[in-house]
Backbone bond lengths (Angstrom), bond angles and torsions (degrees), N, CA, C in turn:
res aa  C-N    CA-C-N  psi(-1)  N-CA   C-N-CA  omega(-1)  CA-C   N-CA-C  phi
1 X - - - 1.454 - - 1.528 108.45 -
2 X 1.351 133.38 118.10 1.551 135.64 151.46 0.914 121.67 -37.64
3 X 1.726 122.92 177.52 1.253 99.27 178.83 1.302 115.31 -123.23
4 X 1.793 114.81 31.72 1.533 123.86 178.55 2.257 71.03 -81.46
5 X 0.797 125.92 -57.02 1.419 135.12 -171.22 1.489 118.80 -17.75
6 X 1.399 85.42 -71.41 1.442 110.83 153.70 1.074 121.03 -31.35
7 X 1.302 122.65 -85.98 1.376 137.38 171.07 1.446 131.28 -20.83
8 X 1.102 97.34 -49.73 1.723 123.69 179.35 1.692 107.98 -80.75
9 X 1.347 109.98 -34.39 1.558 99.77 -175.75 2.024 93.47 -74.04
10 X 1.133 114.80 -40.82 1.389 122.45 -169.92 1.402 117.10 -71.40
11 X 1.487 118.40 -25.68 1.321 119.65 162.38 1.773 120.70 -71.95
12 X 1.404 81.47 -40.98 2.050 85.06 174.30 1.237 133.60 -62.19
13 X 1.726 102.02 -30.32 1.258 125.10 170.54 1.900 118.61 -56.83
14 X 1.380 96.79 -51.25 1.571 113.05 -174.61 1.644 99.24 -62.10
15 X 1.309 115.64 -59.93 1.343 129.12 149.24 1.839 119.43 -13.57
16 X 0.999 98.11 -76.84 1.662 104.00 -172.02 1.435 110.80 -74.81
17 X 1.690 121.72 -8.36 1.368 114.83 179.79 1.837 103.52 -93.55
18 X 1.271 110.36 -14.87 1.469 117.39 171.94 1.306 125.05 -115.92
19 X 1.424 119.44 25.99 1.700 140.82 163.64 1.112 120.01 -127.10
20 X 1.380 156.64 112.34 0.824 147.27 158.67 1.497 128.23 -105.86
21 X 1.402 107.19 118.68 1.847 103.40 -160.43 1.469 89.21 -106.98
22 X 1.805 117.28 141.95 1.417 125.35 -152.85 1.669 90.29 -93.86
23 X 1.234 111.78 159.29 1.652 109.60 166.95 2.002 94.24 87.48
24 X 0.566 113.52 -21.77 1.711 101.77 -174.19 1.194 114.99 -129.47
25 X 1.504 95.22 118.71 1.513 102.12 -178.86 1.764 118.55 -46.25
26 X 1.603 122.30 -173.93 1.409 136.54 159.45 1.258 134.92 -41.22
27 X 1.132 90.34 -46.53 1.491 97.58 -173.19 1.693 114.59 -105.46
28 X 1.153 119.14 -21.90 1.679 120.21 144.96 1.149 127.19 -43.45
29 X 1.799 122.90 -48.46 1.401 134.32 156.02 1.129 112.47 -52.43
30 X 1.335 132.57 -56.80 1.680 135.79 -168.81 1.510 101.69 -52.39
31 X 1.972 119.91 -44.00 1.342 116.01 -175.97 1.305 116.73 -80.99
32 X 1.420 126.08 -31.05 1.642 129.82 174.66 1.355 102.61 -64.00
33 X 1.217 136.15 -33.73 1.548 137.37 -169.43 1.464 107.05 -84.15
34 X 0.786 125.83 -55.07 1.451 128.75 155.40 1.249 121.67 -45.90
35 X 1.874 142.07 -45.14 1.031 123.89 174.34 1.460 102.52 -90.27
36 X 1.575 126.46 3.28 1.650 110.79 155.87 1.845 102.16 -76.17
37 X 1.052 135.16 -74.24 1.666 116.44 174.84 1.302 120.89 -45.89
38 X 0.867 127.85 -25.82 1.971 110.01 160.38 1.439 114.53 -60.17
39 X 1.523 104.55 -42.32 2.086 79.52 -179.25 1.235 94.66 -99.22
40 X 1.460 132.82 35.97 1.528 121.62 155.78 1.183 108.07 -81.29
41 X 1.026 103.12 -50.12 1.813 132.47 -165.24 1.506 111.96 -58.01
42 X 1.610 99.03 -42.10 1.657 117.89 -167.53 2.081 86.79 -72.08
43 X 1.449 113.98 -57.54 1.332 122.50 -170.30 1.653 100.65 -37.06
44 X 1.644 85.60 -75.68 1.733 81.97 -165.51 1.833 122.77 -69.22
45 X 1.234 121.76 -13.36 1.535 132.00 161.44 1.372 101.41 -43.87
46 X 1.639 106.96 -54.57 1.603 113.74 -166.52 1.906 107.60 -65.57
47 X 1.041 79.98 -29.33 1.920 84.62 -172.27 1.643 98.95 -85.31
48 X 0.926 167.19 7.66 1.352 147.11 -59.11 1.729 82.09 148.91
49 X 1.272 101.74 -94.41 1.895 118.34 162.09 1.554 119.84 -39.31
50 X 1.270 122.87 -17.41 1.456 139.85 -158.60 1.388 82.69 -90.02
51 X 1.670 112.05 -58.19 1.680 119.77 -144.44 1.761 99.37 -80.79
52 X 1.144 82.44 -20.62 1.850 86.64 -173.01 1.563 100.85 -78.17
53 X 1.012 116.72 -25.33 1.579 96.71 -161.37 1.436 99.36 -127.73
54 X 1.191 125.43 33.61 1.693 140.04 131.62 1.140 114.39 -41.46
């Protein structure tokens, strides 16, 4: 596992222990929260790479 990987399981986590969306189980939240910080992550990495190589 990398450690954008990392990152993302550990952000979703912190995330999903202080959100709770009604109707959906644990582990549905654990995966929607996680693929919302992956294309956060991917966004701002990419912008991130943009600024660097100006």
């Amino acid at each position: 596992m990398n450690d954008n990987n990392i990152l993302i399981k550990e952000l979703a986590n912190r995330i999903n222990q202080l959100v709770n969306i009604p109707l959906i189980n644990e582990q549905n939240e654990q995966a929607f929260f996680e693929l919302v910080i992956s294309i956060l992550l991917g966004i701002f990495l990419d912008e991130v790479d943009k600024q660097i190589l100006k």
